[in-house]
C-alpha positions in Angstrom: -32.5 13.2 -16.5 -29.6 12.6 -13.8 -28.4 15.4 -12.2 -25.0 16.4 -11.1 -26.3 16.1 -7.5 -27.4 12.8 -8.0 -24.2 11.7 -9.8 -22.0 13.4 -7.2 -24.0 11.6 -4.6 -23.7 8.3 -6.3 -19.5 8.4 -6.3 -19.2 9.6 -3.0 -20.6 6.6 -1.9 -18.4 4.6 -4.4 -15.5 7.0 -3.1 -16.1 5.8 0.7 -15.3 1.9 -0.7 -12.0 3.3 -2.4 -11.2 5.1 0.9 -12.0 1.9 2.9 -9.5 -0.1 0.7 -7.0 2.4 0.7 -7.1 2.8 5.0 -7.5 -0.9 5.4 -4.1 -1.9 2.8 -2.1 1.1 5.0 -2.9 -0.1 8.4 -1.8 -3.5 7.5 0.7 -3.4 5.0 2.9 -0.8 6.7 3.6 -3.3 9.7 3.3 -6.4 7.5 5.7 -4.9 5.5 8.2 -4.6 8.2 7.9 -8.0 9.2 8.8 -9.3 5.8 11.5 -6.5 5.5 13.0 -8.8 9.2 12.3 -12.1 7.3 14.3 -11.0 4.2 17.4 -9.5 5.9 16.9 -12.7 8.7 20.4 -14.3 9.0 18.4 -17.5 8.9 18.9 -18.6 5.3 15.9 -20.9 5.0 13.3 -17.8 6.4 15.8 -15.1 4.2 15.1 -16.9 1.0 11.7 -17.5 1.5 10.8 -14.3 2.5 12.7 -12.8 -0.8 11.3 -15.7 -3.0 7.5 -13.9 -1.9 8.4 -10.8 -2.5 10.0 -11.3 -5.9 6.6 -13.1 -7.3 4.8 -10.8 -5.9 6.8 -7.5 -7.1 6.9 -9.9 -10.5 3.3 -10.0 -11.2 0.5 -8.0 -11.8 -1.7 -6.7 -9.3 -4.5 -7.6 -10.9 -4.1 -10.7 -11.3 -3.0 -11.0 -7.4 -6.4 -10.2 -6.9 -8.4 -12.4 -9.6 -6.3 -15.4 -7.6 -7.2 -14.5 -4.6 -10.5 -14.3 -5.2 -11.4 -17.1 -7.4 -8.6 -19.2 -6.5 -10.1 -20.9 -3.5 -13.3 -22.2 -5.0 -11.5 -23.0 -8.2 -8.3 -25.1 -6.8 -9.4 -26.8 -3.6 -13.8 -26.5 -4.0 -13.8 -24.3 -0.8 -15.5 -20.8 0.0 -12.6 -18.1 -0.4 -13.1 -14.3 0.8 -16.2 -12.6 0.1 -15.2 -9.1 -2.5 -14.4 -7.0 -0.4 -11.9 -8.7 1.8 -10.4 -10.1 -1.4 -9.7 -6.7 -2.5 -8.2 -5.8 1.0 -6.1 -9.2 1.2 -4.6 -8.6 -2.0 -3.5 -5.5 -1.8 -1.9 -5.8 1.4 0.1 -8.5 0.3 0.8 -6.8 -2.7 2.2 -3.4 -1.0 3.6 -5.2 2.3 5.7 -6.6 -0.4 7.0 -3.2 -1.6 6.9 -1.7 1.5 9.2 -4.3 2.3 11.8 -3.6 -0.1 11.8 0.6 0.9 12.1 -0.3 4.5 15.4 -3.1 3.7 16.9 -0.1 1.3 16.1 3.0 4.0 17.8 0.0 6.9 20.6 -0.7 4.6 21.3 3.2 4.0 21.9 3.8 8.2 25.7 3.3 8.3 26.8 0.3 10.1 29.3 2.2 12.0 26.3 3.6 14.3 24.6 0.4 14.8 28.3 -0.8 16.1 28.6 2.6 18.3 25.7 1.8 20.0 26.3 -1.8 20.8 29.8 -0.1 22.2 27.7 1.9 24.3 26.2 -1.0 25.7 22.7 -0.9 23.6 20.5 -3.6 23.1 19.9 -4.7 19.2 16.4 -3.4 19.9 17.6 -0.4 21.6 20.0 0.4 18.6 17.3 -0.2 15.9 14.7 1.9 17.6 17.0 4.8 18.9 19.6 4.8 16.0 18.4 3.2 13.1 14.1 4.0 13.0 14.5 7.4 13.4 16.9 7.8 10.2 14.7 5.1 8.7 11.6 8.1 8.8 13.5 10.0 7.0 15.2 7.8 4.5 11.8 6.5 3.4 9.7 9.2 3.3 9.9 10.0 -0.1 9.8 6.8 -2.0 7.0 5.3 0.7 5.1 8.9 -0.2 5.2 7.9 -4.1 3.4 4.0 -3.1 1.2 5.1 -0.8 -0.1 8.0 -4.0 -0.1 5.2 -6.4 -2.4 2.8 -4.3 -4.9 5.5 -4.5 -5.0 4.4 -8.2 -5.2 1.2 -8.0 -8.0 0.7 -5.6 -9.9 1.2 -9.0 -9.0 -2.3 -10.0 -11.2 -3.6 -7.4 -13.8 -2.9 -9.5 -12.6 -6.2 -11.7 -14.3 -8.2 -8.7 -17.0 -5.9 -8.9 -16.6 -4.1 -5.5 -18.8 -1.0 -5.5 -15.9 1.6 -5.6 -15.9 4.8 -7.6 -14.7 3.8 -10.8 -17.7 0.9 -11.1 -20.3 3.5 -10.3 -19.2 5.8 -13.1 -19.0 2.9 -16.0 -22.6 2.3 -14.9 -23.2 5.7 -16.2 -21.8 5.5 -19.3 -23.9 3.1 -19.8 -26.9 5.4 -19.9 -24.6 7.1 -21.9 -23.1 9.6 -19.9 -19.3 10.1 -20.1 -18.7 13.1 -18.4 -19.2 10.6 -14.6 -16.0 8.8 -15.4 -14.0 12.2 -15.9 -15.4 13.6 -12.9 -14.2 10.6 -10.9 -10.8 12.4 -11.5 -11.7 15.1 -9.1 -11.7 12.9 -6.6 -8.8 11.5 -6.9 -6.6 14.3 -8.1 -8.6 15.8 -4.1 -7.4 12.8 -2.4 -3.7 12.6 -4.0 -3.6 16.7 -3.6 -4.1 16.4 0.3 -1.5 13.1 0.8 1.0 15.4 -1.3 0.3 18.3 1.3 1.0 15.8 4.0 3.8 14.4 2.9 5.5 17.5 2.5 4.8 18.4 5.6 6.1 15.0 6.9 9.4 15.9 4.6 9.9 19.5 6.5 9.3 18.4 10.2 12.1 15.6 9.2 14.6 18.3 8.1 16.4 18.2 11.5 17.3 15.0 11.0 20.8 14.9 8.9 21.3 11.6 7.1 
């Protein structure tokens, strides 16, 4: 008979894959999605429309099946050997949230009032100088609360990872069901309502160290 040790066990290792594909899409996507964020606002039409023309499939399609393409899509359309599973899974969703990323950061830029940028190149600042001493810090505090709400909702959907078959929590519950035990898959919701419970924490902290800051 399985135990609840053993089960527990079992989904903490499946839990360490979700965590892995939930660090890996934040350290990537958050700069990625800053660079695309440049590319769409770039007064370089060609670069601007491009960069908007990715986003706008990408916000316009399901995650899913981002990942199904990205996966199979290699083999299947040129005969060559794509990404193994888990790098897949990683790929896919950093596109996938660089994209949205993208969008927060152009609306929390876009928010700053142009009159400051314009003070500061009075002052003799540097565009550089007047995005990172002006604009970032506002930024922060601009995007806090919408980036907070992504950043909760990828911890959800690294369980579609599981449509590749990577090993992450919600796969190693279904394989209990199918010794027909239901109560695993409920109790994968403890972990995740642990993991969104500490981010929430966080970002309210975040939210009252960025009170200071008057927008």
């Amino acid at each position: 008979m399985t135990s609840f040790w053993n089960v527990t066990l079992a989904l903490l290792e499946g839990f360490g894959s979700t965590c892995l594909i939930f660090a890996a899409t934040l350290v990537f996507a958050i700069p990625l999605g800053l660079l695309v964020t440049f590319g769409s606002m770039s007064r370089f039409r060609p670069l601007r429309w491009l960069m908007r023309t990715i986003v706008w499939v990408v916000r316009g399609t399901p995650l899913m099946l981002q990942l199904i393409a990205i996966f199979y899509g290699p083999a299947l359309l040129f005969g060559i050997d794509g990404f193994d599973r888990v790098p897949a899974v990683i790929v896919a969703f950093v596109i996938n949230y660089a994209c949205y990323f993208s969008e927060i950061y152009r609306a929390g830029i876009e928010g700053v009032p142009r009159g400051q940028a314009e003070a500061g190149q009075v002052l003799g600042l540097k565009k550089s100088q007047v995005f990172f001493h002006i604009t970032l810090i506002q930024l922060i505090k601009r995007i806090v609360p919408p980036m907070s709400n992504e950043i909760i909702t990828l911890v959800k959907d690294t369980s579609l990872a599981r449509i590749i078959s990577v090993t992450e929590i919600i796969l190693v519950a279904q394989e209990y069901t199918r010794q027909g035990l239901i109560w695993p898959l409920f109790y994968t919701g403890v972990f995740y309502l642990l993991f969104v419970g500490v981010l929430t924490l966080l970002f309210r902290h975040t939210e009252k160290k960025l009170e200071y800051i008057k927008i």
